[in-house]
Each structure stands twice: as C-alpha cells, then as structure tokens.
C-alpha positions in Angstrom: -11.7 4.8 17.9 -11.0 4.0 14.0 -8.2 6.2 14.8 -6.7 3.9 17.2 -7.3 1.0 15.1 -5.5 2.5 12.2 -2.2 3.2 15.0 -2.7 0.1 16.1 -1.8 -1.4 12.7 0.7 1.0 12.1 2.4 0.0 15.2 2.3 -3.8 14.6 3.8 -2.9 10.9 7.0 -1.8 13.0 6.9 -4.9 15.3 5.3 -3.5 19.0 3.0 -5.7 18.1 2.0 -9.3 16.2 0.7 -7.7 13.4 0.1 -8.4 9.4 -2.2 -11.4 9.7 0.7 -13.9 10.1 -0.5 -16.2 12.8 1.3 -19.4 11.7 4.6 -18.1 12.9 5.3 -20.7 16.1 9.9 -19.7 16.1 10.5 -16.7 17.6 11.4 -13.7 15.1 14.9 -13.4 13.5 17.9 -11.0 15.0 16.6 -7.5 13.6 19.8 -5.4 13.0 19.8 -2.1 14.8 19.0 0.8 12.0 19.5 4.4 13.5 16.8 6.4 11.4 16.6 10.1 11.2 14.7 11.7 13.9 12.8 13.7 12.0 10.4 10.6 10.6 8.9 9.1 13.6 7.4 5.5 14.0 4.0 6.1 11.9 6.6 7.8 9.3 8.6 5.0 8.9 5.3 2.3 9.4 3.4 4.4 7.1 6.7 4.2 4.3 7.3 0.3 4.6 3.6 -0.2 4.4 3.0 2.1 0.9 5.9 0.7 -1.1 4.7 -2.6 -1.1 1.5 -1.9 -1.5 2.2 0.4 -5.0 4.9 -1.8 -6.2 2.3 -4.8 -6.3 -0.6 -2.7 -7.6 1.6 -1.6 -10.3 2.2 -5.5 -11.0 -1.9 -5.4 -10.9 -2.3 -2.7 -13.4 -0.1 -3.5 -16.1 -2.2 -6.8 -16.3 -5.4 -4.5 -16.2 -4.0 -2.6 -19.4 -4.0 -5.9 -21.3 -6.2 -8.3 -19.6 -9.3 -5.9 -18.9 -12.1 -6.4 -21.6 -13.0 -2.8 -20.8 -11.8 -0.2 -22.5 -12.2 2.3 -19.6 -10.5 0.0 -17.5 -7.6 0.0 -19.4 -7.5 3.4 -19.6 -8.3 4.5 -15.6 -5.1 1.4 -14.7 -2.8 3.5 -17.2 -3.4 6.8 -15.6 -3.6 5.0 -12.5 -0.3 3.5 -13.0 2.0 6.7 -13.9 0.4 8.1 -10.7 1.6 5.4 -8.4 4.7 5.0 -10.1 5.4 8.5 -9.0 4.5 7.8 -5.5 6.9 5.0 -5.5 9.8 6.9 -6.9 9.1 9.7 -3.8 8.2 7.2 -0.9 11.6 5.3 -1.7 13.0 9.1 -2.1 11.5 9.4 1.6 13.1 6.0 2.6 16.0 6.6 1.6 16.6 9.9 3.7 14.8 8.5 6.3 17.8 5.8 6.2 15.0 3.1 6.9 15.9 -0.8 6.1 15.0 -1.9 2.2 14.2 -5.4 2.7 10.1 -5.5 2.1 8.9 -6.2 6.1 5.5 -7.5 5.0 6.2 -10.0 2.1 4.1 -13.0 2.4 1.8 -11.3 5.0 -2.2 -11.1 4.6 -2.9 -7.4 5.0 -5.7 -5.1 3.9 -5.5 -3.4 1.2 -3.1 -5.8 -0.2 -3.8 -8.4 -2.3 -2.1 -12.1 -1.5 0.7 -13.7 -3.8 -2.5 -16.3 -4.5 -5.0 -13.3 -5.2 -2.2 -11.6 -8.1 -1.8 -15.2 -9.8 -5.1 -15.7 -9.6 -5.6 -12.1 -11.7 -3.0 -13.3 -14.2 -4.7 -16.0 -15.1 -8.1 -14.6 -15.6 -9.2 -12.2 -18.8 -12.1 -10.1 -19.8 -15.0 -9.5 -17.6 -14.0 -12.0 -14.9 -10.9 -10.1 -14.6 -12.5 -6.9 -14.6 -14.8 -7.9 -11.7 -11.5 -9.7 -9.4 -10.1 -6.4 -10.7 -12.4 -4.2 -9.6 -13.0 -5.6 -6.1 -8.9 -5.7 -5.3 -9.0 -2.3 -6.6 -11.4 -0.7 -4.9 -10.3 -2.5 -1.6 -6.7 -1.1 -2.1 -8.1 2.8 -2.4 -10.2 2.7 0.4 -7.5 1.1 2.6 -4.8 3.5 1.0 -6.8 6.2 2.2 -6.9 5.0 6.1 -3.2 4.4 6.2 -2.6 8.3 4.5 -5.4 9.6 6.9 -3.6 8.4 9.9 -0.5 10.3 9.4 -2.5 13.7 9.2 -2.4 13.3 13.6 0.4 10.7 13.7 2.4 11.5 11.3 5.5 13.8 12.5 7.9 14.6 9.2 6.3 17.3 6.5 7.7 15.4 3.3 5.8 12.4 4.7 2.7 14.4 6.0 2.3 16.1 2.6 2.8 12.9 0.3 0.1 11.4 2.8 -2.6 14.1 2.0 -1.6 13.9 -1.6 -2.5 9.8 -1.7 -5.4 10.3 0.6 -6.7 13.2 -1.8 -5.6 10.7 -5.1 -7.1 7.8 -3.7 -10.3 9.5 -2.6 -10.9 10.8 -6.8 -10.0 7.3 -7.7 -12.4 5.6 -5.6 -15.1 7.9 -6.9 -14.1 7.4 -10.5 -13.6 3.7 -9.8 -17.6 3.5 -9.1 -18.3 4.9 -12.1 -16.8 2.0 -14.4 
C-alpha cells in the first residue's frame, strides 16, 4: 500500500496527476513543450530525478547555514560531511538528467512537498542561530532523510534504468546511516 502511495506521488511529480501540494492553482497549466527522453529512464526515472535535484540543491543551501549557524559543534561537523556527500549526488543526478535528455527548469519550485522544506521554512533557518537553529535544523533534517529514503526505495520496483536504480540504493543506504547518526546528536 505505502508502495502505491510513494507511485502515486511519483506520478503526480510528472503531471498524471495534481500533485506537489499546490491547490491554489484555479488557470489551467502552461503549454509543456514536448521533450523526447531516452527510453531507457522510464517515468519514476525521470519523477525520481526532478524530484532529488531540488531537494539536494536546497539542503545544500540548509547545510552551509548549519556549518555556521549551528551552536553545536557536531552539528557542524555531520552538515559538512553531509554536504560533500550530497554535493556528489547532485553532480551524478544532473549527470543522469542530462543523458536522460530530461527538461532543466526545476518542476516543483514553490510547491509544498515532503521532505522539502518551503522558501518560508529556509528564511526562517537563516534567520535563526544557536540552539533554536539546531532544533528547526534538526526537525527539517530529519524530515528530509526519512522522505529521501521513500522516494530512493520506490525506484528498487519502479525504477527501470541501472544508473538510476543504483544511485537510488546508494541514497536510500546514505540516508538510512544518516538518519541513525542524526538521532544521536
């Protein structure tokens, strides 16, 4: 059933559905240009892609605040590590993208989505220090590893491309070490 769910997003990500919490929409969406992608990444592939870019590219926004806004010293030291890790991920996601030949625009800016924190949530963090950053911090954290870990679990029965499949099990496995040492901070 989770399973389902987790498609169910996926799906909505690539428009079959309304999807990314973005109810107040009311005009109809805008002319989508016709993109022929290679056949070898299938729907979740490209869902799953879209969806992980964004979602490291703003939590590398989130830990470079964490390396000087955190009042705790292991804080700062877990969002470094965490940082060159994701950075890597983003460099072979776009890598995947790119032979993929999927569009670039980012297809959920602006969109509520879990796992991702809001434009409101990141100012929010910028403007807070020491402890109450670390507990805002924490909680966006720990909400973006466990959600990471859904989206990367899904492609191990949706998923169709190896490059993709493999990257997937890499994040899931990442995410999963993260979370634990996360709880331990």
């Amino acid at each position: 059933m989770k399973a389902l769910a987790v498609m169910a997003v996926l799906l909505g990500l690539l428009g079959v559905t309304s999807g990314c919490g973005d109810s107040s929409a009311a005009s109809p969406p805008p002319a989508t240009t016709v993109v022929e992608t290679d056949p070898a990444f299938n729907p979740t592939d490209l869902a799953w892609i879209e969806l992980m870019i964004p979602m490291d590219q703003q939590l590398l926004r989130v830990l470079a605040m964490a390396k000087q806004q955190s009042a705790n010293l292991a804080v700062r030291a877990f969002a470094a590590s965490m940082a060159a890790g994701h950075q890597t991920e983003l460099t072979q996601l776009i890598a995947l993208r790119t032979r993929a030949k999927a569009p670039t625009a980012n297809q959920h800016e602006g969109h509520d989505m879990p796992g991702m924190m809001t434009e409101p949530e990141v100012v929010a963090l910028s403007n807070t220090t020491g402890p109450a950053f670390d507990t805002l911090f924490e909680k966006n954290l720990k909400e973006h590893l466990e959600q990471s870990i859904i989206v990367a679990r899904s492609i191990r029965t949706a998923g169709q491309e190896h490059a993709v499949k493999t990257l997937a099990a890499s994040i899931e496995h990442t995410r999963a070490t993260q979370l634990k040492h996360l709880a331990t901070l």
